[in-house]
N, C-alpha and C positions, 0 to 999 in steps of 0.2 A: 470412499472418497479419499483422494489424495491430502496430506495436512498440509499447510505453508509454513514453511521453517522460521525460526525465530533466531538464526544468523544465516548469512548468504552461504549456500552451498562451494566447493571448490569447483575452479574449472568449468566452466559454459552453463551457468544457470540459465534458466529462461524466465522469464516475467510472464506472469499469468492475469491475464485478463476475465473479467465475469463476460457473458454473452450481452452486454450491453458495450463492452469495450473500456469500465472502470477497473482498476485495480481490484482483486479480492481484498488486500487489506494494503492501507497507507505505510502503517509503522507496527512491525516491520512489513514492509513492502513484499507484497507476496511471489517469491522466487521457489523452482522447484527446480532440482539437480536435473541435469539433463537427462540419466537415466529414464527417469517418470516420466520426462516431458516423451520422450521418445515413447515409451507403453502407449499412454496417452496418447498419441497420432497413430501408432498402430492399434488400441482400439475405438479409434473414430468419435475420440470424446473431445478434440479440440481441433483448433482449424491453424495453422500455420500463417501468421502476420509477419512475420518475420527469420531472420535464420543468422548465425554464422558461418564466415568463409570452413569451419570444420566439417570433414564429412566424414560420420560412422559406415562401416560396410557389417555385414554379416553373407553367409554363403551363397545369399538370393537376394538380398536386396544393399542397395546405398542410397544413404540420408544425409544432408546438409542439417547439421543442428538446429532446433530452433535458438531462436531467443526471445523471442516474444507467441505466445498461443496466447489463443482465445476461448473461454470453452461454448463447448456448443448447447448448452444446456444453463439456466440463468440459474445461478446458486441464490438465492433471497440470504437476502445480510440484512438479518432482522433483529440483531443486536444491535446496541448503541453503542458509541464510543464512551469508552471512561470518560468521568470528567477530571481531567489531572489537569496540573501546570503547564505540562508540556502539551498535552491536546488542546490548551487554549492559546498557547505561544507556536504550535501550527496551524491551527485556523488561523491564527491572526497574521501569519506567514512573517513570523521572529520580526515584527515590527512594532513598534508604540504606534497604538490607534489613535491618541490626541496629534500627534507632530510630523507621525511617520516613519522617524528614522529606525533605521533598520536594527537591530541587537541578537545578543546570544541567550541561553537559558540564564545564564549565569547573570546577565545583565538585568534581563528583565523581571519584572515583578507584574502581578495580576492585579488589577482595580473595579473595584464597583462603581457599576453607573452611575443607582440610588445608593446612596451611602447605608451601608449596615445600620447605622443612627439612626433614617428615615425610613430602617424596613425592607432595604435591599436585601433580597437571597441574593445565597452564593450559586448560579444557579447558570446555564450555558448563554442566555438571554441577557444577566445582567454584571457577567463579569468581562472585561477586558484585560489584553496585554499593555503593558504600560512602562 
């Protein structure tokens, strides 16, 4: 199986879809160099959603890049997400949950629901962006 890189490839990545149409992963966002993408449709392991105005030739065939596949096979993503700072400050879509407004990492801080004093875990249920 192909790995998702962990910074964006040069030149015509494509964004990889599970066969349900989610992301394989959020952060980092799973992109594969075009090369792979292109194996990949040549051997009939993903479906073409999308493409770029580029097109590859080789002696017998021409391709419009993708940029967005899907695979055709559903990968189970049966890990959990870390619980970090920053996976609670994306769920929470970089906003304060009390007031709403909108912030950076830098800005924001994590809060418990039930206070640590009353018994609160640190825990994905009971912590918030703040």
């Amino acid at each position: 199986m192909m790995q998702v890189l962990s910074r964006p490839p040069s030149g015509f990545p494509a964004l990889v879809l599970n066969a349900d149409f989610r992301p394989l992963s959020y952060f980092p966002l799973s992109l594969w160099p075009w090369e792979e993408v292109v194996k990949a449709v040549w051997q009939d392991r993903v479906d073409v959603v999308a493409t770029y105005d580029k097109v590859v030739r080789s002696p017998s065939l021409e391709m419009q890049l993708p940029s967005v596949v899907c695979l055709k096979s559903y990968v189970d993503q049966d890990r959990k997400p870390a619980f970090t700072r920053f996976n609670v400050f994306l769920r929470d879509g970089f906003a304060c949950q009390y007031c709403g407004a909108p912030g950076t990492s830098q800005d924001l801080t994590f809060d418990h629901v039930i206070p640590r004093s009353r018994g609160g875990r640190t825990t994905w249920q009971n912590i918030v962006a703040a």
